[in-house]
Biopython code that builds the backbone (N, CA, C, O; Angstrom):
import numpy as np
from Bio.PDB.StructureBuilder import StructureBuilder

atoms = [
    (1, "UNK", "N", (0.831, -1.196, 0.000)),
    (1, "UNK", "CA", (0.000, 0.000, 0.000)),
    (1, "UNK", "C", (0.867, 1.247, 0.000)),
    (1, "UNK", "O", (0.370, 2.235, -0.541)),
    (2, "UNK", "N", (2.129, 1.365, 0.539)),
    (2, "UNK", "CA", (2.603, 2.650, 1.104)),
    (2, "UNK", "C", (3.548, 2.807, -0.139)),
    (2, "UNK", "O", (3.591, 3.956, -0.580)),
    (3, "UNK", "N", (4.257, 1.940, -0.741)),
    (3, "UNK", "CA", (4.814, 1.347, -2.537)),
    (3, "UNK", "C", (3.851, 2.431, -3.666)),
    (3, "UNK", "O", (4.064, 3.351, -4.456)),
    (4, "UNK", "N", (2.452, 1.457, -3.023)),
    (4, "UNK", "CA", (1.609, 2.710, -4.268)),
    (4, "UNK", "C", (1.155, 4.069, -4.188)),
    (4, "UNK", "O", (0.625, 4.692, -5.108)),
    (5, "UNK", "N", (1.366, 4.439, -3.173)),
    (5, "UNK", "CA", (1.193, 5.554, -2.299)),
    (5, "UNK", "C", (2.942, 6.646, -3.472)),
    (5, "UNK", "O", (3.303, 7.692, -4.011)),
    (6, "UNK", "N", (3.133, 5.887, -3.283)),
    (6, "UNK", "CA", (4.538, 6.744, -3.404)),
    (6, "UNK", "C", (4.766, 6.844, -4.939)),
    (6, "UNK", "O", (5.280, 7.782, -5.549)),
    (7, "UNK", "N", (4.258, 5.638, -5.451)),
    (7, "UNK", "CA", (4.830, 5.653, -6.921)),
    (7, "UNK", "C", (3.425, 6.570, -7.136)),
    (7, "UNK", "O", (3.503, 6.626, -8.364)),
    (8, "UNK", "N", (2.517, 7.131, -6.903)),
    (8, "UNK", "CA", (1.177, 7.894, -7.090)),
    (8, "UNK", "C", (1.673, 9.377, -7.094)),
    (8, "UNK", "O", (1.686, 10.237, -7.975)),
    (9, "UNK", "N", (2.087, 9.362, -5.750)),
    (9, "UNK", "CA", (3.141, 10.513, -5.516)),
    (9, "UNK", "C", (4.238, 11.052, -6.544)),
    (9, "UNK", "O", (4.176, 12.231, -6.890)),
    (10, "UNK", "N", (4.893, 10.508, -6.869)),
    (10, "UNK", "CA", (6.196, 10.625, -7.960)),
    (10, "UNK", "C", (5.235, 10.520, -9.272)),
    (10, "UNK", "O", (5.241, 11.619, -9.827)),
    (11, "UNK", "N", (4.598, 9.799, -9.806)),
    (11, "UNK", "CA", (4.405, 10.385, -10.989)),
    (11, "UNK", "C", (3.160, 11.277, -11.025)),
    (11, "UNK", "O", (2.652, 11.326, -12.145)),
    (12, "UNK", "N", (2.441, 12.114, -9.917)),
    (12, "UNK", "CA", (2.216, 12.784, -9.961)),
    (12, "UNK", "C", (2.842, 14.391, -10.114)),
    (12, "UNK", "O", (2.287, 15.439, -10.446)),
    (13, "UNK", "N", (4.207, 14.091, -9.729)),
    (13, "UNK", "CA", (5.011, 15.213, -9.521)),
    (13, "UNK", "C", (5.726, 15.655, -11.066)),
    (13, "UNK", "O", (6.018, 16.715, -11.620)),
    (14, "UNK", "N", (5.820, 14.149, -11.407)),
    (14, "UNK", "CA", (6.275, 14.173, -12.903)),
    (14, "UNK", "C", (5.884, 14.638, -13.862)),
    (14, "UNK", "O", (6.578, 15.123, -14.755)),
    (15, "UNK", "N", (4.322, 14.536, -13.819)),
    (15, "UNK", "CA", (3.375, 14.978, -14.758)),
    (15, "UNK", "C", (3.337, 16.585, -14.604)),
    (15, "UNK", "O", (3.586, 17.263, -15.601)),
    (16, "UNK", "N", (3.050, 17.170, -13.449)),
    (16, "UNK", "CA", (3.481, 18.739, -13.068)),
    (16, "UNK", "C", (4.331, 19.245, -13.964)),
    (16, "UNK", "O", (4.045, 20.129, -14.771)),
    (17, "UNK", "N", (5.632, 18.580, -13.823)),
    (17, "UNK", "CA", (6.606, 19.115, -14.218)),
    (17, "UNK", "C", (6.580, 19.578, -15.481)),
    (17, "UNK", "O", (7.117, 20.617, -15.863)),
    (18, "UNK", "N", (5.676, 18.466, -16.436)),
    (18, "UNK", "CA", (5.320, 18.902, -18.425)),
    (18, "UNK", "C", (4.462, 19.487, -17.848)),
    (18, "UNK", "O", (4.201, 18.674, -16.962)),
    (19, "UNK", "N", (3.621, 20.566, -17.646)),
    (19, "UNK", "CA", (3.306, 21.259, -17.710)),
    (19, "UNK", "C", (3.430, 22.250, -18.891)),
    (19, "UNK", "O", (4.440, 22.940, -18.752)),
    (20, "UNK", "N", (2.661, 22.569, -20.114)),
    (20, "UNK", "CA", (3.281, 23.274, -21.500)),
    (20, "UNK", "C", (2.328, 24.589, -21.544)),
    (20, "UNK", "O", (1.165, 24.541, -21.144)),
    (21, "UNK", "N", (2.772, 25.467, -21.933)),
    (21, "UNK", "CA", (2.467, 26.669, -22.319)),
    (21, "UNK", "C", (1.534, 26.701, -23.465)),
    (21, "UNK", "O", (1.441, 26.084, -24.526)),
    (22, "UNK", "N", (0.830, 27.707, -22.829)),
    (22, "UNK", "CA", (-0.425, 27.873, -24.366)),
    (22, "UNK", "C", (-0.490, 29.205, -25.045)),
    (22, "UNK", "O", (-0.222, 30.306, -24.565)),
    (23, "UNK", "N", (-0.889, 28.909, -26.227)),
    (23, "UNK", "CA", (-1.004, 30.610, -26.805)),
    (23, "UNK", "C", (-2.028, 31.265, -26.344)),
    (23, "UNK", "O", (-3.157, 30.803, -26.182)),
    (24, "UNK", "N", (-1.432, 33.066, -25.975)),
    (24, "UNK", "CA", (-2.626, 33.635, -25.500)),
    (24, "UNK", "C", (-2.710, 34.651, -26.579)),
    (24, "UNK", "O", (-1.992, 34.928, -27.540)),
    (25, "UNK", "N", (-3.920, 35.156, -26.062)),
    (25, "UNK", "CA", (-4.629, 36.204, -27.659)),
    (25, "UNK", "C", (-4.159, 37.206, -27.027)),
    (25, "UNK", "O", (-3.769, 37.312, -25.864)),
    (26, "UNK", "N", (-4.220, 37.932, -27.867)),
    (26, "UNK", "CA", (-3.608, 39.918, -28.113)),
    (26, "UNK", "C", (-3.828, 40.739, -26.572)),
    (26, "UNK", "O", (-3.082, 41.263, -25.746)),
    (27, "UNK", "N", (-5.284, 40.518, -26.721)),
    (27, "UNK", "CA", (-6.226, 40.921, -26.208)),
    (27, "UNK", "C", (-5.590, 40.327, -24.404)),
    (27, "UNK", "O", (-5.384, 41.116, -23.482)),
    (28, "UNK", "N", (-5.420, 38.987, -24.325)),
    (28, "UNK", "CA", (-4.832, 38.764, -23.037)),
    (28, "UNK", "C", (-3.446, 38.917, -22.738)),
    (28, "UNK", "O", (-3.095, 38.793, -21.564)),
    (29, "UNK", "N", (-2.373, 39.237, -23.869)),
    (29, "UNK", "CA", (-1.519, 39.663, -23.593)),
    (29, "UNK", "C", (-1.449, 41.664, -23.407)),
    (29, "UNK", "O", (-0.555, 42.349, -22.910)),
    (30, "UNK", "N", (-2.219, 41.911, -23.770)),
    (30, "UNK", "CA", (-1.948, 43.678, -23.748)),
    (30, "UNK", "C", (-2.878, 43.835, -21.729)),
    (30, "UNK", "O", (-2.676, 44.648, -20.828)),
    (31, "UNK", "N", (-3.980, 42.441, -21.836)),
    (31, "UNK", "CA", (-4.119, 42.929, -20.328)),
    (31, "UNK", "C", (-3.153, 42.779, -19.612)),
    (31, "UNK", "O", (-3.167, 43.704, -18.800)),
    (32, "UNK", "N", (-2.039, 41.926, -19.392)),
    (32, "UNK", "CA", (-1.299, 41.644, -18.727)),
    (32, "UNK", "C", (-0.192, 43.130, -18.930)),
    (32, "UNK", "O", (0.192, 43.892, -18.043)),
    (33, "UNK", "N", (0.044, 43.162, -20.081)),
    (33, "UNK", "CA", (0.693, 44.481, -20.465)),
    (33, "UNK", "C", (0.408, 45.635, -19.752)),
    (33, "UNK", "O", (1.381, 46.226, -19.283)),
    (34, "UNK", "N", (-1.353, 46.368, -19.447)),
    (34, "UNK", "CA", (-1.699, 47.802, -18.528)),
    (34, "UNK", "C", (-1.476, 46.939, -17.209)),
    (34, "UNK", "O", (-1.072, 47.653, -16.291)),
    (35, "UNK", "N", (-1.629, 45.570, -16.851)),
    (35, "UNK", "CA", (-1.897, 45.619, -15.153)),
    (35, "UNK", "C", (-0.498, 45.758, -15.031)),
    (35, "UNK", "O", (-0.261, 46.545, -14.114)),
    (36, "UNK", "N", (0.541, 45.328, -15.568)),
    (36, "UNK", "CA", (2.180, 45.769, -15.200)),
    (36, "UNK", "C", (2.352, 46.720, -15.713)),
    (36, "UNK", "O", (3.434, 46.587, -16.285)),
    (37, "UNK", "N", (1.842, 47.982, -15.965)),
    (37, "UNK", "CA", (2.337, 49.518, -15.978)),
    (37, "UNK", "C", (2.880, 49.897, -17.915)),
    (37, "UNK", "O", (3.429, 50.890, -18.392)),
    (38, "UNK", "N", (2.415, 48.627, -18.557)),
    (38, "UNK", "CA", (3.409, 48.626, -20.238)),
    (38, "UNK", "C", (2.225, 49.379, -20.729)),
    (38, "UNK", "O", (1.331, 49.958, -20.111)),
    (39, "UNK", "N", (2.487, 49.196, -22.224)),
    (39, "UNK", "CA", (1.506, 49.612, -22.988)),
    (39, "UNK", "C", (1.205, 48.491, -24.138)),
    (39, "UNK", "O", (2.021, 47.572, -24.202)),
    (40, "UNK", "N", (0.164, 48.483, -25.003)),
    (40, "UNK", "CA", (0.048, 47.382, -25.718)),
    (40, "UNK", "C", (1.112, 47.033, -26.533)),
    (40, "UNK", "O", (2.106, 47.709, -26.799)),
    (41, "UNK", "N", (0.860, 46.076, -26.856)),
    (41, "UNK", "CA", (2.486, 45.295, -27.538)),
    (41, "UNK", "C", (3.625, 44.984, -27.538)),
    (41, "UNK", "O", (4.529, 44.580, -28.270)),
    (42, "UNK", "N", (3.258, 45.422, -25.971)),
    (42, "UNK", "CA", (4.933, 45.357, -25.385)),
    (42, "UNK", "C", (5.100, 43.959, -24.718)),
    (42, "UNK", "O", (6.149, 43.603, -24.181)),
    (43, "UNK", "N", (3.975, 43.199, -24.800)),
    (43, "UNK", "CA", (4.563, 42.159, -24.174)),
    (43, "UNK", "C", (3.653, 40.632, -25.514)),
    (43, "UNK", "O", (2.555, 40.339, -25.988)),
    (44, "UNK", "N", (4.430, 40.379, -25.519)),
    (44, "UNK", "CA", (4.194, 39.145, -27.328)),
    (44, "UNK", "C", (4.565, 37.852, -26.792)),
    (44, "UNK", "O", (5.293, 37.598, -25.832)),
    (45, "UNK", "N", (3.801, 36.905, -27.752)),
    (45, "UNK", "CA", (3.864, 35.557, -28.079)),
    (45, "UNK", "C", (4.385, 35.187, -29.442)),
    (45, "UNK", "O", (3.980, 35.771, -30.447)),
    (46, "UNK", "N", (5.215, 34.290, -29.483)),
    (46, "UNK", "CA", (5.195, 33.694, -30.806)),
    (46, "UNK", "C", (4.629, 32.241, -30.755)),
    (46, "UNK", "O", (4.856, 31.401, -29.884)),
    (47, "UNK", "N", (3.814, 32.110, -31.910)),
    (47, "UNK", "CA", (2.807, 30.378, -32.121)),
    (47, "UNK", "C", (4.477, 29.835, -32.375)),
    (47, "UNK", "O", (4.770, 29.060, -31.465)),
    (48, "UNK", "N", (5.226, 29.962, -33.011)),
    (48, "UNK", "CA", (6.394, 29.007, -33.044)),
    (48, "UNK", "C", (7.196, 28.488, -31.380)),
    (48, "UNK", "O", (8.068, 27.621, -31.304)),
    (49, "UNK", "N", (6.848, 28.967, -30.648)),
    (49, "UNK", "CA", (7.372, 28.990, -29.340)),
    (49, "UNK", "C", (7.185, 29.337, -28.792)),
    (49, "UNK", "O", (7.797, 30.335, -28.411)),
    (50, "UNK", "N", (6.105, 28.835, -28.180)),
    (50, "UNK", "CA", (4.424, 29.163, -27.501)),
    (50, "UNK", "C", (5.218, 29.383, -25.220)),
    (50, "UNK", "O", (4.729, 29.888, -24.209)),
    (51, "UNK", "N", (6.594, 28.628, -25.543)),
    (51, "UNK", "CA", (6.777, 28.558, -23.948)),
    (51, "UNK", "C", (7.507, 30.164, -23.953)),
    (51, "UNK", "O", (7.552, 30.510, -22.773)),
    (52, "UNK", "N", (7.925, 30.951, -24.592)),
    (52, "UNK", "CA", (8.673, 32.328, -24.665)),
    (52, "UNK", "C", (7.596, 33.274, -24.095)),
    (52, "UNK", "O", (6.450, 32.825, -24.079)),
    (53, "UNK", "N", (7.812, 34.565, -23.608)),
    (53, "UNK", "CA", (7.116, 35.576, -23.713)),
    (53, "UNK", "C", (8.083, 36.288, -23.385)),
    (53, "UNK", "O", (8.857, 36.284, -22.427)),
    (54, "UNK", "N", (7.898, 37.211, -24.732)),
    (54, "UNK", "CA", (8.931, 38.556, -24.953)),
    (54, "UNK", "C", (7.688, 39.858, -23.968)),
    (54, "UNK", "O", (6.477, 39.986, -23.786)),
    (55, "UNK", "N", (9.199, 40.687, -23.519)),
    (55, "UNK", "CA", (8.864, 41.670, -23.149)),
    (55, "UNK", "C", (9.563, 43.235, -23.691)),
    (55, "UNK", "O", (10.291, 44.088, -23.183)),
    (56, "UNK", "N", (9.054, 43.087, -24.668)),
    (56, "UNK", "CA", (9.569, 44.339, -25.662)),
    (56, "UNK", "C", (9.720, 45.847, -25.306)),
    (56, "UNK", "O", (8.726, 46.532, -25.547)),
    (57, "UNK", "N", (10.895, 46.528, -24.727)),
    (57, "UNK", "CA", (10.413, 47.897, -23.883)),
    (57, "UNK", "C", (11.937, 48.359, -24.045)),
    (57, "UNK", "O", (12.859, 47.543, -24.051)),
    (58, "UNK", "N", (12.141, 49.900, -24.191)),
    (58, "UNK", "CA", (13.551, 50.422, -24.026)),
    (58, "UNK", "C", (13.395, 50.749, -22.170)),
    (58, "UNK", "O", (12.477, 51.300, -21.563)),
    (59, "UNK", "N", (14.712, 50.142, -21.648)),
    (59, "UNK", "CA", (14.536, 49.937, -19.903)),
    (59, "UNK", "C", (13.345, 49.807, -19.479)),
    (59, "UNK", "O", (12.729, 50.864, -19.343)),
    (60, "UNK", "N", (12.629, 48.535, -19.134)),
    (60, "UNK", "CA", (11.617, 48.192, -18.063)),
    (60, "UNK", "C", (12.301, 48.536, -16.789)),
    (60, "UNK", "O", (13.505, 48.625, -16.549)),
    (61, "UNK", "N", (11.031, 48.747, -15.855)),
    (61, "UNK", "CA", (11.754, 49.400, -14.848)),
    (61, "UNK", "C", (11.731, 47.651, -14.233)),
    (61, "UNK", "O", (11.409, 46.713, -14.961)),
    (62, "UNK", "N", (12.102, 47.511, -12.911)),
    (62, "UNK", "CA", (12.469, 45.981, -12.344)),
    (62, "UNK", "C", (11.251, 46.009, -11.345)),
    (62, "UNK", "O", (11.351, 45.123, -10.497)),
    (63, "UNK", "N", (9.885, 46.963, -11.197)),
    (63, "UNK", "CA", (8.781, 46.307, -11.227)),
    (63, "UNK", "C", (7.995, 45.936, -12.382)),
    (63, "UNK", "O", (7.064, 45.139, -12.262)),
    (64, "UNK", "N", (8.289, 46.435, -13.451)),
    (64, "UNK", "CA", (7.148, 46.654, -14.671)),
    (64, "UNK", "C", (7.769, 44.356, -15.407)),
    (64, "UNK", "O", (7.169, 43.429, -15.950)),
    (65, "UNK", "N", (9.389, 44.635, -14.825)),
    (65, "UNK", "CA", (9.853, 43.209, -15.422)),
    (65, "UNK", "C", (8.992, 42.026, -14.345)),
    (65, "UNK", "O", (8.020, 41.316, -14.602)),
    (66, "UNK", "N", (9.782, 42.163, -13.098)),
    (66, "UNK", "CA", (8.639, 41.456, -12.222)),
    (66, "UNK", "C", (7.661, 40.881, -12.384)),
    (66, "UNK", "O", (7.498, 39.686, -12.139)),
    (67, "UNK", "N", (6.814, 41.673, -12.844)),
    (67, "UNK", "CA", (5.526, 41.553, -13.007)),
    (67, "UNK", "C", (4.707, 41.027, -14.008)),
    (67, "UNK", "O", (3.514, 40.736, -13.921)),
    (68, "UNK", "N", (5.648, 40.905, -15.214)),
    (68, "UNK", "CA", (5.524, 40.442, -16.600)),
    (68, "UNK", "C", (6.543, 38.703, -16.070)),
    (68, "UNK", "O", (6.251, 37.582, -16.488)),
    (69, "UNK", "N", (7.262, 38.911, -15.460)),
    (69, "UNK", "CA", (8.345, 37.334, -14.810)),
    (69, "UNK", "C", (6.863, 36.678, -14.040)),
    (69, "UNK", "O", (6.248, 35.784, -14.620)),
    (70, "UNK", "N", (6.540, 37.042, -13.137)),
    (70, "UNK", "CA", (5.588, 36.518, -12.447)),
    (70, "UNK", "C", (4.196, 35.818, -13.387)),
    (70, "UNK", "O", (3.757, 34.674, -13.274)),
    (71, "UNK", "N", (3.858, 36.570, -14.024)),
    (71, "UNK", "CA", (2.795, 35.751, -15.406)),
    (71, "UNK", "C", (3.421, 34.988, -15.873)),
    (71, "UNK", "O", (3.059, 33.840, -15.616)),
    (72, "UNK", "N", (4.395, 35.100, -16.590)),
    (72, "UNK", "CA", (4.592, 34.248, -17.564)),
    (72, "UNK", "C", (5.136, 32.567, -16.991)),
    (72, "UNK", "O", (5.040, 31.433, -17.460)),
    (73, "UNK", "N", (5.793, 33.226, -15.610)),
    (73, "UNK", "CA", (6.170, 31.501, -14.493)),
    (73, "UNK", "C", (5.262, 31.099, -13.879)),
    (73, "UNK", "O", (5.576, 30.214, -13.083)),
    (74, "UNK", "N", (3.843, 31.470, -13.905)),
    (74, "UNK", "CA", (2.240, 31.033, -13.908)),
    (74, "UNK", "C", (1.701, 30.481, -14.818)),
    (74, "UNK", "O", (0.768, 29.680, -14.770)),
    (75, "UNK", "N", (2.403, 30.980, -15.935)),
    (75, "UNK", "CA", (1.727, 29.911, -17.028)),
    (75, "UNK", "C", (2.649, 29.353, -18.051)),
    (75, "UNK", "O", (2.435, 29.431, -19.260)),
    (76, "UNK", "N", (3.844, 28.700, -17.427)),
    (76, "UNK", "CA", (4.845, 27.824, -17.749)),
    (76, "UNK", "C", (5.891, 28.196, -18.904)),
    (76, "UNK", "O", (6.594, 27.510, -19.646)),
    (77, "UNK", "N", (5.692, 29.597, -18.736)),
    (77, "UNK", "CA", (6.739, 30.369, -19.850)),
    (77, "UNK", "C", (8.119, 30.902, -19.258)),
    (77, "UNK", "O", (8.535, 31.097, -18.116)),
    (78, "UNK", "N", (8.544, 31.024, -20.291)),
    (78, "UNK", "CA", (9.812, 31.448, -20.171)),
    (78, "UNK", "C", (10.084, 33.351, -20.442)),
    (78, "UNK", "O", (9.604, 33.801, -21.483)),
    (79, "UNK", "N", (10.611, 34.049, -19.775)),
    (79, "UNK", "CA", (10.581, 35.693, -20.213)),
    (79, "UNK", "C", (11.761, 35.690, -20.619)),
    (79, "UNK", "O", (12.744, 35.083, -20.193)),
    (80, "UNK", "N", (11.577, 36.752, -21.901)),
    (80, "UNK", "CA", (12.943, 36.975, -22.844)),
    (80, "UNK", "C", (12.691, 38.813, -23.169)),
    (80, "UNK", "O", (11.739, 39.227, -23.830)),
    (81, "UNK", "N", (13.816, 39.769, -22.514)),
    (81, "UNK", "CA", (13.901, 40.475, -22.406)),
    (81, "UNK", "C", (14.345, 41.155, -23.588)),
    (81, "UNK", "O", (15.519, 41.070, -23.950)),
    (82, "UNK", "N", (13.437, 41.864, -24.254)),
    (82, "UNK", "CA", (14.542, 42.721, -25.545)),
    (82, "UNK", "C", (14.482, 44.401, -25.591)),
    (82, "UNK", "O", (13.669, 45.000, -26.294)),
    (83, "UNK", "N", (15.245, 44.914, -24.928)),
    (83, "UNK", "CA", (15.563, 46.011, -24.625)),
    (83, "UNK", "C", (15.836, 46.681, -26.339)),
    (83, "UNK", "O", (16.737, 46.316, -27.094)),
    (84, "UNK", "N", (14.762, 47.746, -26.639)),
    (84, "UNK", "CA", (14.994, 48.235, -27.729)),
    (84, "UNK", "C", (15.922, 50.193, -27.093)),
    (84, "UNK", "O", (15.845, 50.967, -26.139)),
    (85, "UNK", "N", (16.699, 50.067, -28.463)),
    (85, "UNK", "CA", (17.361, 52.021, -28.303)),
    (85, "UNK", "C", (16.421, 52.592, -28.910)),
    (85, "UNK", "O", (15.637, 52.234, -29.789)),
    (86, "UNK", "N", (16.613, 53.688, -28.244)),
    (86, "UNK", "CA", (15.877, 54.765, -28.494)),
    (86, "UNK", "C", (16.364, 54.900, -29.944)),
    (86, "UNK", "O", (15.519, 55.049, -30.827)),
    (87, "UNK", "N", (17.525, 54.861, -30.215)),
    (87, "UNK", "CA", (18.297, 55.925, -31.740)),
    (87, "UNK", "C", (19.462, 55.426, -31.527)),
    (87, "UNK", "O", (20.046, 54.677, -30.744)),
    (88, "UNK", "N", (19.669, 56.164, -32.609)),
    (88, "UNK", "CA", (21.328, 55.887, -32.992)),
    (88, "UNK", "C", (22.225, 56.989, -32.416)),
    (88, "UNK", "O", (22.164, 58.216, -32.492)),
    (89, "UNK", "N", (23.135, 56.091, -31.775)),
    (89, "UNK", "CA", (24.469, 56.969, -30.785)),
    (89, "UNK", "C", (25.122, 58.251, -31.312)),
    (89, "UNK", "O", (25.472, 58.288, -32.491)),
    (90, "UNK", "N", (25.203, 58.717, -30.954)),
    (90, "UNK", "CA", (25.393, 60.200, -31.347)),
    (90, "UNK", "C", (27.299, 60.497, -31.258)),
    (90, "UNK", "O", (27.764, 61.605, -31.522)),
]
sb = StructureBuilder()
sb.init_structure("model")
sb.init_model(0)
sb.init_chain("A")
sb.init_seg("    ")
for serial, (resi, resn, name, xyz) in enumerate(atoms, 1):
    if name == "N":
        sb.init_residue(resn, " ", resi, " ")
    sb.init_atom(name, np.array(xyz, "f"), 0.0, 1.0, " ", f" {name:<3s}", serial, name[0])
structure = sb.get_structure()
């Protein structure tokens, strides 16, 4: 009994672990975008690599990142930071 108890246990934990990322629509990524302080489009999916979520912004501040880190490790993604320049160096 305590054998199946355990192997119940472990591959329950296993299964957790795949846990896979899903595509979200525009519309639920731009909410996530105003409740962390962005603006629309600043935070994207790609269908090719549905576990990513870019956070597109010249300097996020390290609550506005937070906060976009915290969603996306809720729903089994990965955050990929791409810091755009303003312009060209003078």
């Amino acid at each position: 009994m305590h054998r199946r108890f355990v192997l119940i246990a472990a591959a329950s934990i296993v299964m957790s672990a795949c846990a896979t990322a899903q595509m979200h629509t525009d519309d639920q990524l731009n909410a996530v975008a105003q409740s962390c302080g962005l603006s629309f489009g600043e935070v994207m999916q790609d269908a090719s690599e549905k576990r990513l979520l870019f956070l597109v912004r010249s300097e996020p501040s390290a609550e506005q990142r937070a906060c976009v880190y915290r969603w996306a490790h809720r729903g089994h993604m990965h955050l990929v930071l791409v810091n755009i320049a303003n312009g060209p160096a003078s």
